[in-house]
C-alpha positions as CSV (number, residue, x, y, z in Angstrom):
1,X,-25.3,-64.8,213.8
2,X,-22.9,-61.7,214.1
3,X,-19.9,-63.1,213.0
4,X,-21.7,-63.8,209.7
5,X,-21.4,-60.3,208.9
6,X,-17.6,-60.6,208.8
7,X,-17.7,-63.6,207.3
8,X,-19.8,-61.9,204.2
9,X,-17.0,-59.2,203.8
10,X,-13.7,-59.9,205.4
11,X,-13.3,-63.8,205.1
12,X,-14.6,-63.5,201.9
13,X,-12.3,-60.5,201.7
14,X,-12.3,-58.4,198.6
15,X,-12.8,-61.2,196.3
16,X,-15.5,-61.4,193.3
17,X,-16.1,-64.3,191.4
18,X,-15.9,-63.8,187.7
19,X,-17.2,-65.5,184.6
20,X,-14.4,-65.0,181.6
21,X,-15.2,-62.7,178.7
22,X,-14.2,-63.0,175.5
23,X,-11.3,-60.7,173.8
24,X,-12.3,-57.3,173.4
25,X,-12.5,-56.0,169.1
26,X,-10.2,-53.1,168.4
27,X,-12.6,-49.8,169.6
28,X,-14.6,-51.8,171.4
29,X,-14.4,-50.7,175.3
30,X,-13.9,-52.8,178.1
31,X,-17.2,-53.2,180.6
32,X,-16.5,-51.3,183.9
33,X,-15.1,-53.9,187.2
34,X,-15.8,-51.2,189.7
35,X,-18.7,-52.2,191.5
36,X,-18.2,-53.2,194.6
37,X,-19.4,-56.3,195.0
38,X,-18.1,-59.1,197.5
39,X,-17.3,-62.9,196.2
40,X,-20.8,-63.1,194.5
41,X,-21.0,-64.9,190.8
42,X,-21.0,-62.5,188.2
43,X,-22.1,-63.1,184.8
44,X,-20.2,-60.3,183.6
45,X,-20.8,-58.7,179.7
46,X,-19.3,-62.5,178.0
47,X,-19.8,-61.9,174.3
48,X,-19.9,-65.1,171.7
49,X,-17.5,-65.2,169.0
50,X,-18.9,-65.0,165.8
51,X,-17.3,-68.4,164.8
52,X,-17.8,-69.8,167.7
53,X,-20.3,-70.3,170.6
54,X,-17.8,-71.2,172.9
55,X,-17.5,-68.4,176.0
56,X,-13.4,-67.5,176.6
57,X,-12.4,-67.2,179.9
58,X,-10.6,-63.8,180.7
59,X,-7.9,-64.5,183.3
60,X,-8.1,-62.4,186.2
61,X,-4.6,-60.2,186.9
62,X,-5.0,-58.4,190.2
63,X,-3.2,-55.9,189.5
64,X,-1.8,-53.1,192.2
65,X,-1.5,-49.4,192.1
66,X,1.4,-47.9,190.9
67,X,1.5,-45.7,193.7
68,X,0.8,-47.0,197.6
69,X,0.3,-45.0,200.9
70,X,3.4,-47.3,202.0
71,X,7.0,-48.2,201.9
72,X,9.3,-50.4,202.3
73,X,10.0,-49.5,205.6
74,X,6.3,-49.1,206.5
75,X,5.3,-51.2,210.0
76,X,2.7,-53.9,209.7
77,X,0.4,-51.5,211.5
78,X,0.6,-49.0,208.9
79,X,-0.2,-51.7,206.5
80,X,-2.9,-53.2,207.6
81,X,-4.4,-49.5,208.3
82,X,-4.0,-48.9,204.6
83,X,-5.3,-52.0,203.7
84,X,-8.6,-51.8,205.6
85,X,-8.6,-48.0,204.5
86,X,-8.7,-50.0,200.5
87,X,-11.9,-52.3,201.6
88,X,-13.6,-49.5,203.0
89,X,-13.0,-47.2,199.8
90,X,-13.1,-49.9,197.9
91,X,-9.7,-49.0,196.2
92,X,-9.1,-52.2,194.9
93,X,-5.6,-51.5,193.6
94,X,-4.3,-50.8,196.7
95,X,-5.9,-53.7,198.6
96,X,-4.0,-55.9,195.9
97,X,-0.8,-54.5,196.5
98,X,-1.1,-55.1,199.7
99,X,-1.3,-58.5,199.6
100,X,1.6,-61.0,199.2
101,X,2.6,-61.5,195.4
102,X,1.5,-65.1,195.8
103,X,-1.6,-64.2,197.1
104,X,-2.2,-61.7,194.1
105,X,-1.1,-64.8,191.5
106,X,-2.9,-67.5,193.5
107,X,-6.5,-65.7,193.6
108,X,-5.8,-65.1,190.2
109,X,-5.5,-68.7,189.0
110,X,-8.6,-69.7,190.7
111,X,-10.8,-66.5,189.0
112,X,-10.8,-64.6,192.2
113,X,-10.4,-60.8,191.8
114,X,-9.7,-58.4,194.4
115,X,-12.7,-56.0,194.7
116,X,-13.2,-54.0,197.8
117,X,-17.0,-54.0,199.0
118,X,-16.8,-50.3,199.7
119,X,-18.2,-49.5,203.2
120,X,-18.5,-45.8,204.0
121,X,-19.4,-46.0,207.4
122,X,-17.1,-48.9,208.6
123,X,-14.8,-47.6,211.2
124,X,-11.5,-49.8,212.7
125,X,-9.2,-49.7,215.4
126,X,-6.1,-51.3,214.8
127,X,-3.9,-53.0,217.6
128,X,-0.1,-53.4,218.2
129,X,1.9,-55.8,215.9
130,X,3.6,-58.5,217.3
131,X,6.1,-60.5,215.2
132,X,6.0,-64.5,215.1
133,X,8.5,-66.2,218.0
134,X,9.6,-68.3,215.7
135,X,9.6,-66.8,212.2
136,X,10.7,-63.1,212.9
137,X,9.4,-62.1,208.7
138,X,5.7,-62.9,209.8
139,X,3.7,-60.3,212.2
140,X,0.1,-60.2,213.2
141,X,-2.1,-57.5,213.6
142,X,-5.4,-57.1,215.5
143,X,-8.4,-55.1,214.7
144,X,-11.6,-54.3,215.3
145,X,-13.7,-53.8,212.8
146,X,-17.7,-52.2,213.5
147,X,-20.3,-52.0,210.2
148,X,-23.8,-50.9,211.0
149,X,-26.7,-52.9,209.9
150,X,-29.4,-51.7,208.0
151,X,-31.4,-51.0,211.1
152,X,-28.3,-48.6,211.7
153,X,-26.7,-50.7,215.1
154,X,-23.1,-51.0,215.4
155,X,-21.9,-54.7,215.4
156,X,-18.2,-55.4,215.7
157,X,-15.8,-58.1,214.7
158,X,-12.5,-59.2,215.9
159,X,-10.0,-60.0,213.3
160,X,-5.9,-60.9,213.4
161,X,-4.4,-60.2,209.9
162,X,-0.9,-62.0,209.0
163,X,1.6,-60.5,207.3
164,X,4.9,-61.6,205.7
165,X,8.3,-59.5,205.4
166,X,8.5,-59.6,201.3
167,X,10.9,-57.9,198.9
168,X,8.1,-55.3,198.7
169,X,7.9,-54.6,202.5
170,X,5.1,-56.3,204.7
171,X,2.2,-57.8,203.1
172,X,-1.1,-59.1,204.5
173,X,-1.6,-63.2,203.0
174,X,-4.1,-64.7,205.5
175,X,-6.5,-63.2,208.3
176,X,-7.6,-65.3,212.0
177,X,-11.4,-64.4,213.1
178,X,-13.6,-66.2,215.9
179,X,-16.2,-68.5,214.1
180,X,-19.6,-69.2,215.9
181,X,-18.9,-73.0,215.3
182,X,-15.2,-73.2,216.6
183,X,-13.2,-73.2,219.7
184,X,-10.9,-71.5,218.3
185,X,-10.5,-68.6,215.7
186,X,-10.0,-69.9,212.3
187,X,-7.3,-68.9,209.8
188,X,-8.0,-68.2,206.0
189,X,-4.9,-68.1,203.9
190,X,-5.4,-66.0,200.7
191,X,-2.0,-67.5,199.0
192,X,-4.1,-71.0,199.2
193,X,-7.5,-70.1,197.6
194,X,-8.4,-73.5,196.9
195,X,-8.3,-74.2,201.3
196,X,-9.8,-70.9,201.8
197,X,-13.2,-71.4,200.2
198,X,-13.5,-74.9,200.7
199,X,-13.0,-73.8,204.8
200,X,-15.8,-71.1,204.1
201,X,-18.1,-73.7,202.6
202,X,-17.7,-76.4,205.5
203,X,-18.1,-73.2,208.1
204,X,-21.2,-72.3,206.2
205,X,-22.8,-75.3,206.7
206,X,-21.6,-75.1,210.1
207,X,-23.5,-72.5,210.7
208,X,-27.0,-73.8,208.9
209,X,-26.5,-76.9,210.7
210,X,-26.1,-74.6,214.0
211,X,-28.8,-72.6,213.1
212,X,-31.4,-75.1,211.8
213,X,-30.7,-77.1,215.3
214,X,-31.2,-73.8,217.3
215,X,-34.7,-72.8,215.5
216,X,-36.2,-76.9,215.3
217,X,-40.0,-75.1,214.5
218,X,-38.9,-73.5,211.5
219,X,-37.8,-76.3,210.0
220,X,-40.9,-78.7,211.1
221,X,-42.9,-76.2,209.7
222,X,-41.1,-75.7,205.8
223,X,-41.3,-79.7,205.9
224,X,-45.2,-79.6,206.7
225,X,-45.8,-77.0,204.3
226,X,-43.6,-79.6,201.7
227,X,-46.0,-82.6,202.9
228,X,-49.2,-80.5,202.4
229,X,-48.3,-79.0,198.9
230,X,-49.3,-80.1,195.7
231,X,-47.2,-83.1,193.8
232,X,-46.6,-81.4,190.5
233,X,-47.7,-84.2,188.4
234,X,-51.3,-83.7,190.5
235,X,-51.9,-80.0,188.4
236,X,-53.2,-79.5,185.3
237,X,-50.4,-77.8,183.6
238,X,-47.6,-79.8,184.9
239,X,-45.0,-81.0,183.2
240,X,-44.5,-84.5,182.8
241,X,-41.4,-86.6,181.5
């Protein structure tokens, strides 16, 4: 399903799962975070204590740049064009500046670091802000963003981000996107990471449900080729308990 391909990037965002490490020795350098992948489990360079063989988590700070391509004064529109000029540069200090301060701190506690995908030949058009009728400090901004594939086609999403009026100027904490499985376009709120993924994981199996229903044959057949296979206790080397 196209919308799959956003949901891989965007709803997923610019997070990346990590597995803590334990503290650095004095001299000893820290293992690169740079590469750009998006919310997949990393195992990461943990080391083992010599006393201990216990793995300590490393808390994840999302830190932001100490310089960014806005101000205080900048319009939502100019931030979200920064911030979807982070993701497809895959500047991840930027793309966490731009974010609310409780969306920074909330990923954070849940291990979720922000880490553009990088994605050279993304291109976006960004829409006209329109602030909230009844909360004049939140705005939404439209987008469209178009990836190629690795056939080289164009496919293109449709995506609302939501902003907040902070002491820092507007920042993106949420994003709206149309979902193969709903009505209506869904809403992912980074500043509640907890909500977030467990939305992705009920739209995910949404969309296995969606798909298994649309393609019944390739299912019948996996299940045949389960009834025709081999009980493992039936080989020779098998295991037994």
């Amino acid at each position: 399903m196209k919308s799959a391909i956003w949901l891989a990037t965007a709803i997923l965002l610019v997070w990346t799962v990590g597995c803590g490490k334990s503290p650095v020795a004095d001299g000893e350098t820290t293992p690169s975070t740079a590469n750009p992948a998006v919310a997949h489990e990393s195992q990461g360079d943990a080391k083992t204590p010599a006393d201990s063989d216990t793995y300590v988590r490393e808390p994840v700070v999302n830190t932001p740049a100490a310089v960014l391509p806005v101000t205080f004064n900048s319009t939502p529109e100019k931030v979200v064009t920064e911030f979807l000029n982070a993701m497809k540069t895959g500047n991840d200090g930027v793309a966490a500046g731009l974010l609310t301060a409780t969306a920074r701190e909330e990923t954070g506690k849940h291990s979720l670091a922000v880490q553009p995908p990088g994605s050279p030949t993304a291109e976006y058009e960004i829409g006209k802000g329109e602030l909230a009728e009844d909360d004049p400090k939140v705005a939404q901004v439209g987008c469209v963003w178009t990836e190629k594939d690795a056939q080289g086609a164009d496919h293109s999403e449709q995506v609302v981000w939501v902003l907040r009026k902070t002491e820092e100027g507007w920042r993106v904490f949420g994003m709206a996107t149309q979902m193969p499985t709903r009505e209506e376009p869904v809403f992912f709120n980074f500043e509640d990471p907890a909500e977030m993924t467990a939305l992705m994981e009920t739209i995910s199996q949404e969309m296995a449900a969606a798909e298994a229903q649309a393609n019944p044959g390739s299912a019948e057949e996996g299940n045949d080729n389960v009834r025709g296979a081999t009980k493992p206790e039936e080989t020779e080397n098998s295991l037994r308990r």
